[in-house]
mmCIF file of the N, C-alpha and C atoms, coordinates in Angstrom:
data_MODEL
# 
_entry.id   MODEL 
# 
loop_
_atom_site.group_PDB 
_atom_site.id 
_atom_site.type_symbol 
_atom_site.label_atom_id 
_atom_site.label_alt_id 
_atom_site.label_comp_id 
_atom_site.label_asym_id 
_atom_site.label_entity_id 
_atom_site.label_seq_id 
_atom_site.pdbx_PDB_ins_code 
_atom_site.Cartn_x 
_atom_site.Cartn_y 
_atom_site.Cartn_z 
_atom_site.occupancy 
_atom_site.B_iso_or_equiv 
_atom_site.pdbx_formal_charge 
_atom_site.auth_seq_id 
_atom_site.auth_comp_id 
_atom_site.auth_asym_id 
_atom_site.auth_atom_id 
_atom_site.pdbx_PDB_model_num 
ATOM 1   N N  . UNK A 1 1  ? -26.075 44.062 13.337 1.00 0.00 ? 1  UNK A N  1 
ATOM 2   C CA . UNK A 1 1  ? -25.572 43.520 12.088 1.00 0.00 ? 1  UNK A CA 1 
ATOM 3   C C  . UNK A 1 1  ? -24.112 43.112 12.189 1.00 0.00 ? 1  UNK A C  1 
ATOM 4   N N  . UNK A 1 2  ? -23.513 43.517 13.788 1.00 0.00 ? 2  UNK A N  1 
ATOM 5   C CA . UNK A 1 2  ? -21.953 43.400 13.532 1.00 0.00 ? 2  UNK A CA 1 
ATOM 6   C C  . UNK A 1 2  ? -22.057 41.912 13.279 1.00 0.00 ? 2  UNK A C  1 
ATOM 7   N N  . UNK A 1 3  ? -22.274 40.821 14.223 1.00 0.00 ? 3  UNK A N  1 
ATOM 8   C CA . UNK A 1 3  ? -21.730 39.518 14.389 1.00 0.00 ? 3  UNK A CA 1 
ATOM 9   C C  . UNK A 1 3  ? -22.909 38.479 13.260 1.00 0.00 ? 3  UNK A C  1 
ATOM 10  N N  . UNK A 1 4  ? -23.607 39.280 12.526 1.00 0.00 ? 4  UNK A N  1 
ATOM 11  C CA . UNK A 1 4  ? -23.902 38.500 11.126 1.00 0.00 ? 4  UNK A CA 1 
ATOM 12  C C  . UNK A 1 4  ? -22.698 38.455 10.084 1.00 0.00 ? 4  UNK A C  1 
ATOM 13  N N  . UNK A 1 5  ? -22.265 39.944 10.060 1.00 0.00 ? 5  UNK A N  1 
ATOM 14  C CA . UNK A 1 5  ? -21.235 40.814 9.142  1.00 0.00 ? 5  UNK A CA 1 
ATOM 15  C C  . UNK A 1 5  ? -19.920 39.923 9.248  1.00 0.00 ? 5  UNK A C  1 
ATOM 16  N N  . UNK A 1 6  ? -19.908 39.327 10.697 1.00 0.00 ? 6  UNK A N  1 
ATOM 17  C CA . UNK A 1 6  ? -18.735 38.707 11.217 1.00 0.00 ? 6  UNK A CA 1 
ATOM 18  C C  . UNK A 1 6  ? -19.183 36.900 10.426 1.00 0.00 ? 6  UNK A C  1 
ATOM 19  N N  . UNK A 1 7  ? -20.372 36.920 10.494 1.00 0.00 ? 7  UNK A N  1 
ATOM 20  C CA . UNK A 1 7  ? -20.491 34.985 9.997  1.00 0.00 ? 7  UNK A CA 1 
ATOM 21  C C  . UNK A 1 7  ? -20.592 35.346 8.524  1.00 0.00 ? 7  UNK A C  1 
ATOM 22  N N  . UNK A 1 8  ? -20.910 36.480 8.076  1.00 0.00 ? 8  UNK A N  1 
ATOM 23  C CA . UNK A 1 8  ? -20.789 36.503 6.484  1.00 0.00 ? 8  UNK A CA 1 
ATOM 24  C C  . UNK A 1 8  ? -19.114 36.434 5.979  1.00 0.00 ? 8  UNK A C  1 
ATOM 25  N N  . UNK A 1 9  ? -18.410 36.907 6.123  1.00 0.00 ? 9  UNK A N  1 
ATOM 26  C CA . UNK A 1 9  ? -16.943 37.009 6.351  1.00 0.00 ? 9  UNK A CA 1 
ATOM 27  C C  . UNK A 1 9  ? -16.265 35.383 6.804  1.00 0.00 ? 9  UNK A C  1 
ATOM 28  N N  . UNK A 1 10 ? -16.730 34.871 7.910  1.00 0.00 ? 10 UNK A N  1 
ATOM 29  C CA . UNK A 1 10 ? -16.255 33.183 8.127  1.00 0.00 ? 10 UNK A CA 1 
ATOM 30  C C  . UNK A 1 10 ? -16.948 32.517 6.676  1.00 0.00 ? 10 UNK A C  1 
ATOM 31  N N  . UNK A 1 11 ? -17.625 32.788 6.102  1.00 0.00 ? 11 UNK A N  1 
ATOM 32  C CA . UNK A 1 11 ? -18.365 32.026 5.157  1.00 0.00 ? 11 UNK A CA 1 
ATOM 33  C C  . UNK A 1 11 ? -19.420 31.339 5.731  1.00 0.00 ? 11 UNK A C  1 
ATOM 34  N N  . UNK A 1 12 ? -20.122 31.410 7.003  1.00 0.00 ? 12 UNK A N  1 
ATOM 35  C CA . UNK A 1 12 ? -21.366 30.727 7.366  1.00 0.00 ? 12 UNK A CA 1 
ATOM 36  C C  . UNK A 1 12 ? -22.008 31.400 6.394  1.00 0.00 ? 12 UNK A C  1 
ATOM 37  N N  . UNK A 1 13 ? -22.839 30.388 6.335  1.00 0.00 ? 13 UNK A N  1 
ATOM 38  C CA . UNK A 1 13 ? -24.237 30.288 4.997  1.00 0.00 ? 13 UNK A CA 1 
ATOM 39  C C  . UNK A 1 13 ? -25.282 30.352 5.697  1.00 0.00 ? 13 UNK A C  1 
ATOM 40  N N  . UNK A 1 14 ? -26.988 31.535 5.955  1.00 0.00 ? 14 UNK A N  1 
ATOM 41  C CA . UNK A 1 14 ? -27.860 31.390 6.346  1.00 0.00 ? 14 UNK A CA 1 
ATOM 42  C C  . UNK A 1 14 ? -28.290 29.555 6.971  1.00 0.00 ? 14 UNK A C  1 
ATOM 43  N N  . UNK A 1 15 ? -28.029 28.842 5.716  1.00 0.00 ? 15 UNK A N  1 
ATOM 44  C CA . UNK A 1 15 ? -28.423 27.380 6.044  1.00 0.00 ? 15 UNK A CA 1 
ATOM 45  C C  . UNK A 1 15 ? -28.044 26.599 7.172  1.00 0.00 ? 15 UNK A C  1 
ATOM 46  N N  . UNK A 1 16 ? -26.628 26.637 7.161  1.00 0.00 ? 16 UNK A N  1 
ATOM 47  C CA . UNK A 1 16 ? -25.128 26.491 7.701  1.00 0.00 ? 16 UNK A CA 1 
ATOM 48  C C  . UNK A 1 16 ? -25.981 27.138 9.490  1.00 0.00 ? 16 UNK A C  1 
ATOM 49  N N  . UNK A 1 17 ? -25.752 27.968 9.693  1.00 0.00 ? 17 UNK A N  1 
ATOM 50  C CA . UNK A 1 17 ? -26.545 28.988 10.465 1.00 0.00 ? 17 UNK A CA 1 
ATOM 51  C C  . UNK A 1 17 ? -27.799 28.555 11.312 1.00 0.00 ? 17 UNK A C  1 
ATOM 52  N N  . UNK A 1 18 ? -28.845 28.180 10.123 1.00 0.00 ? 18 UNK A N  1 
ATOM 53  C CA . UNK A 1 18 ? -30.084 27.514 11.202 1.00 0.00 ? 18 UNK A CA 1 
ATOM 54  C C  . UNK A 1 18 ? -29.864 25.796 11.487 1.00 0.00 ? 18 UNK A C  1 
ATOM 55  N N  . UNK A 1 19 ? -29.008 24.878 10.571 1.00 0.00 ? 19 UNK A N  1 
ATOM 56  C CA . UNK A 1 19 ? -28.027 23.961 11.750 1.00 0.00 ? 19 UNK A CA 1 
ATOM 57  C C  . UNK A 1 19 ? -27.670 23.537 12.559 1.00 0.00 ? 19 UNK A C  1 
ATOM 58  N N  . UNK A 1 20 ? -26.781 24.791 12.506 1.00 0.00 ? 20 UNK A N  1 
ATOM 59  C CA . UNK A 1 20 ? -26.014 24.689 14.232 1.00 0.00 ? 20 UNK A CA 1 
ATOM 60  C C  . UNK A 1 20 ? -27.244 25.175 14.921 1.00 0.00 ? 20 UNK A C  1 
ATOM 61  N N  . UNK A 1 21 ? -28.003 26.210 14.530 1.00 0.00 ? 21 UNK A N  1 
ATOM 62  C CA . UNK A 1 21 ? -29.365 26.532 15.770 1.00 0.00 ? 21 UNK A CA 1 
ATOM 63  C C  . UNK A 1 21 ? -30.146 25.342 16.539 1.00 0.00 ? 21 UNK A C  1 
ATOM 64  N N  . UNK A 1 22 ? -30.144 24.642 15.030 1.00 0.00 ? 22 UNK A N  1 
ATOM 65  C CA . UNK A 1 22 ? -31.050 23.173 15.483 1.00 0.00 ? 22 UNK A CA 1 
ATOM 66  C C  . UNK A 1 22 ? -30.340 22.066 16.504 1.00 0.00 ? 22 UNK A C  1 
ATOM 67  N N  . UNK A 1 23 ? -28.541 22.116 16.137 1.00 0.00 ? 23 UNK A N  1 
ATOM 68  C CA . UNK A 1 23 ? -27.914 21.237 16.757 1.00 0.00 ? 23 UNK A CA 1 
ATOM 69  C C  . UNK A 1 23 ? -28.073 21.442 18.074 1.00 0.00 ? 23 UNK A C  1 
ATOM 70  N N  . UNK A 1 24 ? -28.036 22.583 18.305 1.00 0.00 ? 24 UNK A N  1 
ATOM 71  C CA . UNK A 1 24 ? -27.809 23.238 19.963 1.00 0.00 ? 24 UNK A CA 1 
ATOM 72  C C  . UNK A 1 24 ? -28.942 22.910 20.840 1.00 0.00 ? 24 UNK A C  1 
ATOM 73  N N  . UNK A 1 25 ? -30.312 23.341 19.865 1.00 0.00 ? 25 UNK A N  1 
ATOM 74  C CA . UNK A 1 25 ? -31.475 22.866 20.540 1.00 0.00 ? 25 UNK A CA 1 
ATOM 75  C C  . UNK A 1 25 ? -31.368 21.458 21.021 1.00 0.00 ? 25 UNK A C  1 
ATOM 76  N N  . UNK A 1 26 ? -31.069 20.274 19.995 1.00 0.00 ? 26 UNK A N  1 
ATOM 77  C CA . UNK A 1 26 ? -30.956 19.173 20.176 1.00 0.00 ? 26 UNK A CA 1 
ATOM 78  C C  . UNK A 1 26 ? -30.478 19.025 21.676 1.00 0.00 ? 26 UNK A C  1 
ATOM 79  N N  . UNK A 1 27 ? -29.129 19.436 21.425 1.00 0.00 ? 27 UNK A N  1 
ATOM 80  C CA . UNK A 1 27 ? -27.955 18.994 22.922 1.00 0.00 ? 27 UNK A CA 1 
ATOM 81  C C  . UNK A 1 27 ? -28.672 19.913 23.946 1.00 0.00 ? 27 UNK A C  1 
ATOM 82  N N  . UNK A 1 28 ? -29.370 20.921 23.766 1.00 0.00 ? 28 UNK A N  1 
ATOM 83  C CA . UNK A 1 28 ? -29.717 21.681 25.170 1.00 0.00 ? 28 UNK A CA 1 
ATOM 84  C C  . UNK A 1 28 ? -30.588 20.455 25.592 1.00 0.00 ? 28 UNK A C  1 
ATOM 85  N N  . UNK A 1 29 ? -31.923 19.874 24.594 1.00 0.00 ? 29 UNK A N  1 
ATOM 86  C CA . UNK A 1 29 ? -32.767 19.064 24.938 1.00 0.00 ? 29 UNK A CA 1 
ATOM 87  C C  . UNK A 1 29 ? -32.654 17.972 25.362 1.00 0.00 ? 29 UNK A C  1 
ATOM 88  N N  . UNK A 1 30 ? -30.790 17.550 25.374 1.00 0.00 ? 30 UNK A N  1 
ATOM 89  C CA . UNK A 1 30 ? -30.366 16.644 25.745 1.00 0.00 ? 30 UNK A CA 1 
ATOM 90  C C  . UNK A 1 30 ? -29.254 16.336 27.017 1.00 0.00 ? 30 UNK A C  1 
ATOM 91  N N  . UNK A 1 31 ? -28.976 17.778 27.507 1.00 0.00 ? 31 UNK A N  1 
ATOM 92  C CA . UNK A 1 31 ? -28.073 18.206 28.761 1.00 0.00 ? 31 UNK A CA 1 
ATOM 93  C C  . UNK A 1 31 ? -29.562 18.165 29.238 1.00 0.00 ? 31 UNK A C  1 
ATOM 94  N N  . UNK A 1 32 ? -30.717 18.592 29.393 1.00 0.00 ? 32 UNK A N  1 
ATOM 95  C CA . UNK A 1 32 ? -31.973 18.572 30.469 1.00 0.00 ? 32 UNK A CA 1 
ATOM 96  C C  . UNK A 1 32 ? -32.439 17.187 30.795 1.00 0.00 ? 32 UNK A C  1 
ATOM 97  N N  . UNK A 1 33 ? -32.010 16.414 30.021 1.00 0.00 ? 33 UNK A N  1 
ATOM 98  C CA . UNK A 1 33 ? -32.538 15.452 29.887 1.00 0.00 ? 33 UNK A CA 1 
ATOM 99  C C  . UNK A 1 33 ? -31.387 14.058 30.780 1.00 0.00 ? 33 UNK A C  1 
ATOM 100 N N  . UNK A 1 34 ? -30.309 14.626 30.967 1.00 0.00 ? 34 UNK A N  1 
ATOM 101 C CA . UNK A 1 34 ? -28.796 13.934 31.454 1.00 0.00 ? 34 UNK A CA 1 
ATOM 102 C C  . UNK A 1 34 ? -28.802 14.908 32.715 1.00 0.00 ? 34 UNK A C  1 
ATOM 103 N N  . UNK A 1 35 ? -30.101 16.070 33.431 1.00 0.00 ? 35 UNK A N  1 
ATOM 104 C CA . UNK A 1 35 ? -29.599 15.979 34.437 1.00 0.00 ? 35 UNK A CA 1 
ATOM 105 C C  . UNK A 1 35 ? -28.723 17.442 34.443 1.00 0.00 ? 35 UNK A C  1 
ATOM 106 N N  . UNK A 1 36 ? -28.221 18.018 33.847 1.00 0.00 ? 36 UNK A N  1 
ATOM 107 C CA . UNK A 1 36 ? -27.449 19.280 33.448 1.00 0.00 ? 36 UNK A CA 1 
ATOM 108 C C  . UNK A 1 36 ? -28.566 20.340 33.587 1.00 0.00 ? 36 UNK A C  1 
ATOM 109 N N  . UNK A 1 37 ? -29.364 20.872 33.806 1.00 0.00 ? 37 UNK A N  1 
ATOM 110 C CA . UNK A 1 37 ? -30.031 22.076 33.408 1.00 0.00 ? 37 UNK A CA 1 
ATOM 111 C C  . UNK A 1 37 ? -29.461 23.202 33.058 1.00 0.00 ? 37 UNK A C  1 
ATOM 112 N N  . UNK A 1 38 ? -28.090 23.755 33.716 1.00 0.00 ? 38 UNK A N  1 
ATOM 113 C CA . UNK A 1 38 ? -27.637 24.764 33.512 1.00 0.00 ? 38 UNK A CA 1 
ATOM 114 C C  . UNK A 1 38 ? -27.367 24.705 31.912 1.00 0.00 ? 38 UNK A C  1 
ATOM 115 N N  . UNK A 1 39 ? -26.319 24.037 31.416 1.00 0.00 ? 39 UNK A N  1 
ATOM 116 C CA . UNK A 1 39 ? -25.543 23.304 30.031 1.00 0.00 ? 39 UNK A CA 1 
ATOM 117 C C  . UNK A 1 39 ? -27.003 23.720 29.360 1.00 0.00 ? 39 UNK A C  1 
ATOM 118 N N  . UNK A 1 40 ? -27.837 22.977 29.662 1.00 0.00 ? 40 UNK A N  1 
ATOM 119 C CA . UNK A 1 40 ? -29.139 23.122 28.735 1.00 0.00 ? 40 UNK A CA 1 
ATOM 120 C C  . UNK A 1 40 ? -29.529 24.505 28.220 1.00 0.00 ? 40 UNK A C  1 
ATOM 121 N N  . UNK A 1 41 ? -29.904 25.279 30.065 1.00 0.00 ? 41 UNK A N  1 
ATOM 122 C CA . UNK A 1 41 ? -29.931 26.547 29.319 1.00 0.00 ? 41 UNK A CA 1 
ATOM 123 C C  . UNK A 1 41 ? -28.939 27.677 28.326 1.00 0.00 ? 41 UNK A C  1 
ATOM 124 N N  . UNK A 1 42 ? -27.517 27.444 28.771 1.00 0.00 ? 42 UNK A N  1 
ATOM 125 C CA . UNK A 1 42 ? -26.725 27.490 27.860 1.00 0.00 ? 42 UNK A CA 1 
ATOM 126 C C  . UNK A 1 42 ? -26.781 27.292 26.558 1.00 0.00 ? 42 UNK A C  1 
ATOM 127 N N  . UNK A 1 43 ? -27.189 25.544 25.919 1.00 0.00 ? 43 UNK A N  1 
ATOM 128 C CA . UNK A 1 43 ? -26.901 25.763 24.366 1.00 0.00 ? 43 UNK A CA 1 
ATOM 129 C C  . UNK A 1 43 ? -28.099 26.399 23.537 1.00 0.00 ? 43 UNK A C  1 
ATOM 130 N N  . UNK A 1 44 ? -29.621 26.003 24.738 1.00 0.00 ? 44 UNK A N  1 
ATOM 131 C CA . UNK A 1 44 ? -30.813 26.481 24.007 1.00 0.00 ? 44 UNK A CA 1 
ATOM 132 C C  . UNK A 1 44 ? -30.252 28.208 23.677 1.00 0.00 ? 44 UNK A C  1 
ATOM 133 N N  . UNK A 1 45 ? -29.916 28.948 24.830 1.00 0.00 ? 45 UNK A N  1 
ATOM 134 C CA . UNK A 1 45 ? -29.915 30.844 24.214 1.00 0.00 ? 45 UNK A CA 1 
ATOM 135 C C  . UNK A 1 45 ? -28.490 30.586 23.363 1.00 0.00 ? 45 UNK A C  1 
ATOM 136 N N  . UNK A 1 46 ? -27.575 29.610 23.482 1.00 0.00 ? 46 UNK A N  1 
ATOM 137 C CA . UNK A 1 46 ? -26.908 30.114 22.191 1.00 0.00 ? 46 UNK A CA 1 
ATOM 138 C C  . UNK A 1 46 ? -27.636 29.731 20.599 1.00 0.00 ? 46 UNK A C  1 
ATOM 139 N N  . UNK A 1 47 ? -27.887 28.316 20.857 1.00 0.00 ? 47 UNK A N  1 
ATOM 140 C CA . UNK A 1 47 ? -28.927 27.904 19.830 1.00 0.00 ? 47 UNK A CA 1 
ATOM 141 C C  . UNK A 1 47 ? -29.726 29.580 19.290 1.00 0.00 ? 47 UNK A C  1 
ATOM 142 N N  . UNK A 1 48 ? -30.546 29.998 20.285 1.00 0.00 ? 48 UNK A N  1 
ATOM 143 C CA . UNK A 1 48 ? -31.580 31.373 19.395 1.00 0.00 ? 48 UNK A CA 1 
ATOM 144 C C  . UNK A 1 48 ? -30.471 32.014 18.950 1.00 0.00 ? 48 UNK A C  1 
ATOM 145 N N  . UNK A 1 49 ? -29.027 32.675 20.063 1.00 0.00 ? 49 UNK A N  1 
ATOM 146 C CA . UNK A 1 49 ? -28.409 33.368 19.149 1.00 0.00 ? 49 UNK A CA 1 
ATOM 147 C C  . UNK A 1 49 ? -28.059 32.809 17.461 1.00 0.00 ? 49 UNK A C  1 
ATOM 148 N N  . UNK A 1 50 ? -27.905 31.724 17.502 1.00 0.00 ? 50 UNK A N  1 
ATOM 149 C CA . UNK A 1 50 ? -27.560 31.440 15.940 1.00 0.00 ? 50 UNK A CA 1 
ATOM 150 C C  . UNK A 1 50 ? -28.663 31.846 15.079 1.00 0.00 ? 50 UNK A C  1 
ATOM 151 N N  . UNK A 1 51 ? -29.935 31.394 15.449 1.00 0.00 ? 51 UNK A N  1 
ATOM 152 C CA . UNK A 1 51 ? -31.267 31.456 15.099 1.00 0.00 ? 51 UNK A CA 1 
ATOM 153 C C  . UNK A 1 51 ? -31.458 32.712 14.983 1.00 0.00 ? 51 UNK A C  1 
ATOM 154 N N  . UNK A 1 52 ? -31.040 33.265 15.437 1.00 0.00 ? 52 UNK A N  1 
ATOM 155 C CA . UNK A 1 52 ? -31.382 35.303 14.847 1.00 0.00 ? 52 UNK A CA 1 
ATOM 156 C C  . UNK A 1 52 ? -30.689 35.876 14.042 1.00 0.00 ? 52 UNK A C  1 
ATOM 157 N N  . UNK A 1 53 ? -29.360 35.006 14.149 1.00 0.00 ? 53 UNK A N  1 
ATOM 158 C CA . UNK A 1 53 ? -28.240 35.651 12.680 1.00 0.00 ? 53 UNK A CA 1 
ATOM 159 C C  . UNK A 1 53 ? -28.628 34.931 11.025 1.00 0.00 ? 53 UNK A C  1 
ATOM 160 N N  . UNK A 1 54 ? -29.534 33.725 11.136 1.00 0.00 ? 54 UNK A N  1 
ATOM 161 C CA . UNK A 1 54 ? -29.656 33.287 10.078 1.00 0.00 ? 54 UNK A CA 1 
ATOM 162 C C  . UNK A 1 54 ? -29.885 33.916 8.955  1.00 0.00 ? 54 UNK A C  1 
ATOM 163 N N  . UNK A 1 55 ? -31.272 35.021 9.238  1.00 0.00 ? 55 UNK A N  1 
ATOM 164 C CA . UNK A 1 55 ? -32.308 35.419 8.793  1.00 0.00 ? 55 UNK A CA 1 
ATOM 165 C C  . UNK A 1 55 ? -31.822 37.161 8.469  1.00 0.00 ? 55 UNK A C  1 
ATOM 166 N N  . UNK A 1 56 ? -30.633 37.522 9.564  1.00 0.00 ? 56 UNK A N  1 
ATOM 167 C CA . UNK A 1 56 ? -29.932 38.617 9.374  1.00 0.00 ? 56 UNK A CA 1 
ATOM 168 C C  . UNK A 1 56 ? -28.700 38.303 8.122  1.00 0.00 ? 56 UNK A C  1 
ATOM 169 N N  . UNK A 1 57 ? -28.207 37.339 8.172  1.00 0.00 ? 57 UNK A N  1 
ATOM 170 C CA . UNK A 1 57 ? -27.350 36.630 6.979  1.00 0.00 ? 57 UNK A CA 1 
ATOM 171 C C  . UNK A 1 57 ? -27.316 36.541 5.777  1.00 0.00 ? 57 UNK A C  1 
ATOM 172 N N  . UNK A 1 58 ? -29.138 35.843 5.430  1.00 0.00 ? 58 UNK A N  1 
ATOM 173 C CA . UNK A 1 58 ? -29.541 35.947 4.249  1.00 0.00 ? 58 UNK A CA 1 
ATOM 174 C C  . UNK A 1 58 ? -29.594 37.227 3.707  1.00 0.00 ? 58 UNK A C  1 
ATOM 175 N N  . UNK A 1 59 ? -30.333 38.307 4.328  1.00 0.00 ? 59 UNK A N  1 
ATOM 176 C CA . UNK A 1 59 ? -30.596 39.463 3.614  1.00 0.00 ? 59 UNK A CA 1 
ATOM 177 C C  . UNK A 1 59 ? -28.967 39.902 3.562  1.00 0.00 ? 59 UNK A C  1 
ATOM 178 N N  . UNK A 1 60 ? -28.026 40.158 4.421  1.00 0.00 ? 60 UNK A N  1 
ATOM 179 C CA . UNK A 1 60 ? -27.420 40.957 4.385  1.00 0.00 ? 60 UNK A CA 1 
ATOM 180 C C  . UNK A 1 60 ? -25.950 40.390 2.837  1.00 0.00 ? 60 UNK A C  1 
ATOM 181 N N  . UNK A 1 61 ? -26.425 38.793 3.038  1.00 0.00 ? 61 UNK A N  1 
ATOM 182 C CA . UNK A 1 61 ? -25.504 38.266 2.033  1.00 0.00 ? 61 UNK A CA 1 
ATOM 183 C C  . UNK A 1 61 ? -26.870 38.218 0.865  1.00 0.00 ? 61 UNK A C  1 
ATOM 184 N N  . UNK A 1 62 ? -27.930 38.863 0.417  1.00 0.00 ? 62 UNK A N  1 
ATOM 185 C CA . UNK A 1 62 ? -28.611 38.924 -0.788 1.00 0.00 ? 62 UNK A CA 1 
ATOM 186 C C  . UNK A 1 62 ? -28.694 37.699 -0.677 1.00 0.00 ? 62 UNK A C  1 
ATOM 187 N N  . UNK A 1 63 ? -28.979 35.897 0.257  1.00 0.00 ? 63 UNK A N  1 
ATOM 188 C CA . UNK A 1 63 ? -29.014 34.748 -0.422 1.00 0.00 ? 63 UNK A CA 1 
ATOM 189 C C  . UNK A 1 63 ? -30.283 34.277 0.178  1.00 0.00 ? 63 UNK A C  1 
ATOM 190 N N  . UNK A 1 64 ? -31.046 35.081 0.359  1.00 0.00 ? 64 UNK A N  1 
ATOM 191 C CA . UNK A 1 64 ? -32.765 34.382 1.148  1.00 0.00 ? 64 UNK A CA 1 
ATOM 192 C C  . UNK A 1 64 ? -33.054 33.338 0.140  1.00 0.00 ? 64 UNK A C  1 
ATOM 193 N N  . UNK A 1 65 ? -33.185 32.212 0.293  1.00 0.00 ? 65 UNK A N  1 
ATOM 194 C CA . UNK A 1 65 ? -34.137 31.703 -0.558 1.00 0.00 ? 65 UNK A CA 1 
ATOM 195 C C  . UNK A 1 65 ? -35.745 31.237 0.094  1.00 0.00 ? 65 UNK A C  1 
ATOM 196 N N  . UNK A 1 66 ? -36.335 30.543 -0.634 1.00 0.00 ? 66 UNK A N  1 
ATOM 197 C CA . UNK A 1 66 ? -37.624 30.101 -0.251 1.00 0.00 ? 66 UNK A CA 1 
ATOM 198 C C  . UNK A 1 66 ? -37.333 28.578 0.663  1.00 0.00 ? 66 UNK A C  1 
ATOM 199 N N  . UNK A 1 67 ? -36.919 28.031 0.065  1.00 0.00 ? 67 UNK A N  1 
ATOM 200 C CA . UNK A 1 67 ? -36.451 26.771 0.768  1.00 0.00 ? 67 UNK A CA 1 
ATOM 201 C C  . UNK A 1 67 ? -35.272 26.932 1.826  1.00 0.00 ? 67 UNK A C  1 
ATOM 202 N N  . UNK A 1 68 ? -34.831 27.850 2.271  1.00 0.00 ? 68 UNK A N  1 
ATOM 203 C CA . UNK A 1 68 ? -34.159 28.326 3.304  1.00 0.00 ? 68 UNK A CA 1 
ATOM 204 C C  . UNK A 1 68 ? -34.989 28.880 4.376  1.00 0.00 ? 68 UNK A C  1 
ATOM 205 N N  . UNK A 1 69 ? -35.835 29.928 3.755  1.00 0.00 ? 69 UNK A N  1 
ATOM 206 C CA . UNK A 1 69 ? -37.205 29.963 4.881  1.00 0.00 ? 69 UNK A CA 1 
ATOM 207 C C  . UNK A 1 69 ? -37.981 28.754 5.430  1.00 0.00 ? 69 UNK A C  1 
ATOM 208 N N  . UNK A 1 70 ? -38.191 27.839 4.521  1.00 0.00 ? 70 UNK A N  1 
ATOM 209 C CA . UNK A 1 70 ? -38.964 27.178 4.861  1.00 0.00 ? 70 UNK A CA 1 
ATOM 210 C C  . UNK A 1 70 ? -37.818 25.644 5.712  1.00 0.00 ? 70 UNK A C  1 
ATOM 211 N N  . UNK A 1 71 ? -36.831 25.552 5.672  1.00 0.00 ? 71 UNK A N  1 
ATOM 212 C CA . UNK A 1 71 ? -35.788 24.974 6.658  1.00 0.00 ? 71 UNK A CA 1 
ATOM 213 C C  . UNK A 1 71 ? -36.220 25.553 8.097  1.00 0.00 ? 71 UNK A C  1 
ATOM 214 N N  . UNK A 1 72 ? -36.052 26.852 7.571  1.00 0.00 ? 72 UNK A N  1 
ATOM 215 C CA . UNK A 1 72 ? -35.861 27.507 9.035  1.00 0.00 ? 72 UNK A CA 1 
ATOM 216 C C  . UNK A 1 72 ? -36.691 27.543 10.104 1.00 0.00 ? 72 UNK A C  1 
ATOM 217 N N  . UNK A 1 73 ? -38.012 27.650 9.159  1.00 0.00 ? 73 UNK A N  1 
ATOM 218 C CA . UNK A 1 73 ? -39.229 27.341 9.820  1.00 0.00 ? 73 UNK A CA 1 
ATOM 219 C C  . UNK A 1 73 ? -39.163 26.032 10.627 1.00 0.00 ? 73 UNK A C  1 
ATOM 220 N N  . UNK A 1 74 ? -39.319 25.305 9.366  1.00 0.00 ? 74 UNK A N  1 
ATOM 221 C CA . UNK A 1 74 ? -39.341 23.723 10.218 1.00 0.00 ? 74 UNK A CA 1 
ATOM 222 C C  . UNK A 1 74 ? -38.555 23.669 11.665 1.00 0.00 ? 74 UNK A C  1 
ATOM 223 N N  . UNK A 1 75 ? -37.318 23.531 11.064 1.00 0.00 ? 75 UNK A N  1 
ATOM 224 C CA . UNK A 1 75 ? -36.400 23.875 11.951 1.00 0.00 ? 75 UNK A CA 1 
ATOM 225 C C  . UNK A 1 75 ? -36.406 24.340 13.575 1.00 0.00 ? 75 UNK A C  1 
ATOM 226 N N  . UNK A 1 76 ? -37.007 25.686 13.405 1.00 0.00 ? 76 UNK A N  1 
ATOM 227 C CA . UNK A 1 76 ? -37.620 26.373 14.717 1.00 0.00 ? 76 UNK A CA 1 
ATOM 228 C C  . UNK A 1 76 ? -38.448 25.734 15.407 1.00 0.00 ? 76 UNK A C  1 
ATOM 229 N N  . UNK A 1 77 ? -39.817 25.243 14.402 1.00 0.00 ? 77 UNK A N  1 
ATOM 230 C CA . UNK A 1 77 ? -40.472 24.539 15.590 1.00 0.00 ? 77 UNK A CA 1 
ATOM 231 C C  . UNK A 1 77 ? -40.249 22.982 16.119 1.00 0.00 ? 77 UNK A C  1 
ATOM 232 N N  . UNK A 1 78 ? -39.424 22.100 14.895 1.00 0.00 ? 78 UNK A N  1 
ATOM 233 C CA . UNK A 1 78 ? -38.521 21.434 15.812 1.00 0.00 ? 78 UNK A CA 1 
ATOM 234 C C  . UNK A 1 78 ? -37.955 21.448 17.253 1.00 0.00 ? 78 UNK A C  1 
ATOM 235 N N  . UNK A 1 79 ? -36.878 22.627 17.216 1.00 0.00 ? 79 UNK A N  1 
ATOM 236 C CA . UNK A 1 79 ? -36.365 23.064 18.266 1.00 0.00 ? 79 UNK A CA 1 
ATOM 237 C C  . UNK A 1 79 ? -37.199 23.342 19.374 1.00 0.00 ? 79 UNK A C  1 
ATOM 238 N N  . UNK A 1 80 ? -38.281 23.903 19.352 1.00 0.00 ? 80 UNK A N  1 
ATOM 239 C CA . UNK A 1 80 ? -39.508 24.295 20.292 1.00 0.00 ? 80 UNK A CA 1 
ATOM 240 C C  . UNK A 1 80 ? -39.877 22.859 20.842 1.00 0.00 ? 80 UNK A C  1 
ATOM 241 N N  . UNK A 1 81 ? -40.293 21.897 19.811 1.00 0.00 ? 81 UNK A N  1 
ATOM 242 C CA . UNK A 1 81 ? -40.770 20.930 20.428 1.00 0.00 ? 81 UNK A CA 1 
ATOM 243 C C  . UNK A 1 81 ? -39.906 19.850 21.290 1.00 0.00 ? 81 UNK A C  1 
# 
C-alpha cells in the first residue's frame, strides 16, 4: 500500500493511473516493434506496475467507480492485445 499511499498524496487519480498503464503498453508495443526489445520489456512491467496501483488507489482513496472499472478493464485487454 506504500507506493499507492505515495500516488494518492501526488494526486494521481485511479483513472490518471490506468493511462499511463495503457501509455506504457502502447510504447513497450512500440520499442518491440523499432527493434528495442529490452526498452519494451521495460515499459510493459512498468506499465503492470501502474496497472496494480490503480485498483489499490481507488479503494484506498474511497473513489472506485463503475466506469473506472470498466476503463480499466478495457484498458487491460487493450494492452494485452
Amino acid at each position: 500500500q506504500g507506493p499507492a499511499r505515495v500516488c494518492l498524496r501526488l494526486g494521481f487519480t485511479p483513472n490518471r493511473l490506468t493511462l499511463i498503464a495503457f501509455l506504457l503498453a502502447a510504447l513497450a508495443a512500440g520499442a518491440v516493434a523499432w527493434g528495442k526489445p529490452l526498452a519494451g520489456i521495460f515499459l510493459w512491467w512498468l506499465g503492470r506496475l501502474f496497472d496494480a496501483l490503480d485498483g489499490v488507489v481507488a479503494r484506498l482513496g474511497n473513489s472506485s467507480t463503475p466506469f473506472g472499472a470498466f476503463m480499466d478493464l478495457t484498458l487491460d485487454m487493450l494492452s494485452y492485445c
